[in-house]
N, C-alpha and C positions, 0 to 999 in steps of 0.2 A: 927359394929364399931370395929377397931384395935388399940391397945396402938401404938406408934412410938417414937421412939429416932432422938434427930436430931442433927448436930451442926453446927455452920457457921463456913467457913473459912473466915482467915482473913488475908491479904497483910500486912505484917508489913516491909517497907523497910529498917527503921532503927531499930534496935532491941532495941538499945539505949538508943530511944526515945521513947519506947513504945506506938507509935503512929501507928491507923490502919483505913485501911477502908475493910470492909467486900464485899468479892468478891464471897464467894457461897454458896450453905449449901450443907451437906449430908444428906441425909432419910434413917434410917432404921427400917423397921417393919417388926418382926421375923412372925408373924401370914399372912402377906399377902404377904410371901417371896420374899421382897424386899428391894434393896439396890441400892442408885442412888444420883450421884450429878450432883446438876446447877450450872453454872458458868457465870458471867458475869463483864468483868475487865474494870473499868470507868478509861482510862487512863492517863484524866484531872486533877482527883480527885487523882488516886496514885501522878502522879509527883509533884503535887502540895505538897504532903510530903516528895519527895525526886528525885529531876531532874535526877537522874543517875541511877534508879529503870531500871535493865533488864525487858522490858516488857515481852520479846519474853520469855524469861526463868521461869517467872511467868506462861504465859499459861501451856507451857509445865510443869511445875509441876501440873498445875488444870488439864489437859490433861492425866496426870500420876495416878490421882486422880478416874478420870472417867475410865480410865482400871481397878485398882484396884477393883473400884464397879460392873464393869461387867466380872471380873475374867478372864483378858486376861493371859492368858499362859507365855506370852512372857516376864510379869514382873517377874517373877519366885515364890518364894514361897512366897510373900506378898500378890499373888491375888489367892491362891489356897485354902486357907481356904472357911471353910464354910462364910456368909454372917454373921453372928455376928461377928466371929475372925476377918473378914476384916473389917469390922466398929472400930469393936475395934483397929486394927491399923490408922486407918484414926484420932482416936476422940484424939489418944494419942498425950499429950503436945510434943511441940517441940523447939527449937529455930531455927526455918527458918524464911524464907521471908513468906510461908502462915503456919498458925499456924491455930489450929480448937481452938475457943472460948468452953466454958461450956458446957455439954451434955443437951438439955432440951427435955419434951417430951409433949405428947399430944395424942390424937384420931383422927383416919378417918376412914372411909369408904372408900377412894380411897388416897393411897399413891403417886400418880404419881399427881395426882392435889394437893393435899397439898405440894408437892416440889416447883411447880409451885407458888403457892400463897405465900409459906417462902420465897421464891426468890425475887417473886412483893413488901413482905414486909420488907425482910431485907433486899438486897444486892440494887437493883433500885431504 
């Protein structure tokens, strides 16, 4: 078994209004070197907070998200870090449309199925 770090994203269309619904988490577990997010964008549920939410623009930042985590080259130096420092920019507050919620953590044995199961239980 592996400690892990995790945190949801969250769609906030209005900042405003501090209203959110959670659209994916990240996983990182330093011990079973890994760093990965899920995403899935309910787009009933966002416009139902805000009819003029860019959806396409929302993916693409969770899109941007998921490079980050697999250290595509082409983001330049935010995805060249080691796998902590890129969590550590993912987990860091922001005021955008997706914002990462509080760091929380846990144990597994398999890091790839516990993202799956944070997702079944927070984001769907």
């Amino acid at each position: 078994m592996s400690p892990y770090q995790y945190v949801v994203l969250r769609c906030v269309p209005r900042i405003d209004r501090e209203e959110f619904v959670n659209v994916g988490v990240v996983l990182y577990c330093q011990a079973g070197d890994f760093l990965d997010a899920r995403w899935h964008v309910d787009r009933d549920r966002i416009q139902a907070l805000d009819s003029a939410v860019d959806l396409d623009a929302l993916c693409e930042r969770l899109t941007f998200i998921d490079g980050v985590c697999r250290g595509d080259a082409s983001l330049g130096d935010v995805a060249s870090g080691d796998l902590g420092t890129r969590f550590g920019f993912l987990k860091a507050p922001r005021s955008t449309v997706v914002q990462p919620g509080p760091v929380h953590g846990g144990i597994t044995a398999d890091p790839a199925a516990e993202l799956e199961r944070l997702l079944g239980q927070l984001v769907r």
